[in-house]
C-alpha positions in Angstrom: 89.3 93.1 102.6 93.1 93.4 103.1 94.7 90.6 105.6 97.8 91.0 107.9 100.0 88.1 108.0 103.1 88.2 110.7 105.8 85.8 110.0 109.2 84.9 111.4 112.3 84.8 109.4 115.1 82.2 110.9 118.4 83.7 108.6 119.9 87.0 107.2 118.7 85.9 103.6 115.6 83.8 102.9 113.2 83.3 100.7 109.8 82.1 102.7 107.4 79.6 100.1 103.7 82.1 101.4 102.1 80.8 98.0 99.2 78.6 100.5 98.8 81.3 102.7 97.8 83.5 99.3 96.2 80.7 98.3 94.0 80.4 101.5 93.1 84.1 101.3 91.5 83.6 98.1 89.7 80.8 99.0 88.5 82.2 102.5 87.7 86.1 100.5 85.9 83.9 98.2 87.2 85.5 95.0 86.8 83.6 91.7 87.7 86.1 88.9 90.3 88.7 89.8 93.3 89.6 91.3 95.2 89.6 94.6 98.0 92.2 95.7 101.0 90.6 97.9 102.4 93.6 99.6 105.3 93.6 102.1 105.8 96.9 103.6 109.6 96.8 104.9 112.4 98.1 103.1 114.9 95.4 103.6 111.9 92.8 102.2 110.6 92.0 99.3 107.6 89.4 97.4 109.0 87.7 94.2 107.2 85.1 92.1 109.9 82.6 90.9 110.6 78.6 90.5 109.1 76.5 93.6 110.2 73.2 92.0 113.9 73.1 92.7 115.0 74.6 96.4 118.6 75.1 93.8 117.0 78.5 92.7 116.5 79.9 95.9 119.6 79.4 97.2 121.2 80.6 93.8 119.2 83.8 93.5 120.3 84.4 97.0 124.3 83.5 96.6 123.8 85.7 93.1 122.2 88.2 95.3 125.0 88.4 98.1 127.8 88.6 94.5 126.2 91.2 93.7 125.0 93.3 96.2 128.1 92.4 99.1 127.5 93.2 102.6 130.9 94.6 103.6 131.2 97.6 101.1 133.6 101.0 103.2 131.9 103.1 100.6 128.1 102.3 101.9 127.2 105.0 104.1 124.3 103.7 105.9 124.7 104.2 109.4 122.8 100.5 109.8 125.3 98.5 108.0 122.7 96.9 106.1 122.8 99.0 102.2 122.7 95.4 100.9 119.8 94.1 102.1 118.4 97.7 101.1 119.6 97.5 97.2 118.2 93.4 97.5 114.9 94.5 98.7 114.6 97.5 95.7 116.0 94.7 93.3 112.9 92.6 94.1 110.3 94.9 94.9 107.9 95.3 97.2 104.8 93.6 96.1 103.2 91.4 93.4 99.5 91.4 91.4 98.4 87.8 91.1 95.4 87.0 88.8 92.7 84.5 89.9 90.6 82.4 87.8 87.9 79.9 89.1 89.4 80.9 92.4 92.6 79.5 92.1 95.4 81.5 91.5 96.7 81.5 88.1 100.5 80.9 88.8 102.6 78.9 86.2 103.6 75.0 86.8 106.7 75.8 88.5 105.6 79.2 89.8 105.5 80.3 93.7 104.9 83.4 95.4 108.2 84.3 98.3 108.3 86.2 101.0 112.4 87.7 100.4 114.2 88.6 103.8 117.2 90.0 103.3 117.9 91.6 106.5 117.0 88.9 109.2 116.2 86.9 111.5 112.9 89.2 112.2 109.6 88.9 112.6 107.8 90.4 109.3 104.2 91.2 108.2 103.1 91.2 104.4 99.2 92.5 103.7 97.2 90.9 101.0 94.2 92.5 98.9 91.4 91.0 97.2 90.8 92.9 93.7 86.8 91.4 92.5 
C-alpha cells in the first residue's frame, strides 16, 4: 500500500520531525519484518534521517545549509530565484528506506526521520511504502 500525507510548512527552511506519522503507517499496514520507503516527490524538498535529541542540529544543518548553498547568488540562472533550495533538496535527497523489526522501526537512539523544506512556506505531500 503506498499512503499520501499532505503537510504544511510554516518557514523558507525547515526540517518537519514525520518520524510518528512513519511510525503510525507501520503500525496501521501491519508490517513486522521489512522496510518502509519515505518518498517526497518535490524538487525543492527532501527526507533526511538525522539527530531528534537536540533541536541545535536542525537549526545547524540548516544555517550550514544556507553557508553553503546562499540564496542570493547573480550567477544562478534560475528564472525562480530559488537554485538554493534546488542544490539543498539534491544535497539531501529525495527519499529514505527504513528497516522494521517486530514492527517498530529500527532507527538509532537519537535517530528521526525529517521532512526538509527548503523552499517554503507550502503545503507538501511525501508518499510512504510498505516493503513485506
Amino acid at each position: 500500500m503506498i499512503k499520501k500525507h499532505s503537510i504544511n510548512t510554516n518557514m523558507r527552511d525547515e526540517m518537519i520531525d514525520i518520524t510518528h506519522l512513519v511510525q503510525e503507517f507501520v503500525t496501521k499496514e501491519n508490517v513486522q519484518e521489512g522496510a518502509v520507503i519515505v518518498y517526497c516527490p518535490h524538487t525543492t524538498a527532501g527526507i533526511t534521517i538525522n539527530e531528534n535529541a537536540d533541536p541545535d542540529v536542525k537549526s545547524d544543518m540548516l544555517r550550514r545549509f544556507d553557508e553553503i548553498y546562499p540564496w542570493n547568488v547573480v550567477k544562478d540562472m534560475h528564472a525562480e530565484g530559488n537554485t538554493a533550495s534546488h542544490m539543498k533538496a539534491s544535497t539531501v535527497g529525495a527519499s529514505q528506506t527504513v528497516i522494521v523489526s517486530n514492527g517498530k522501526l529500527l532507527l538509532g537512539v537519537w535517530q528521526g526521520i525529517y521532512f526538509c523544506e527548503f523552499d517554503g512556506p507550502r503545503v507538501r505531500d511525501f508518499y510512504l511504502k510498505s516493503l513485506n
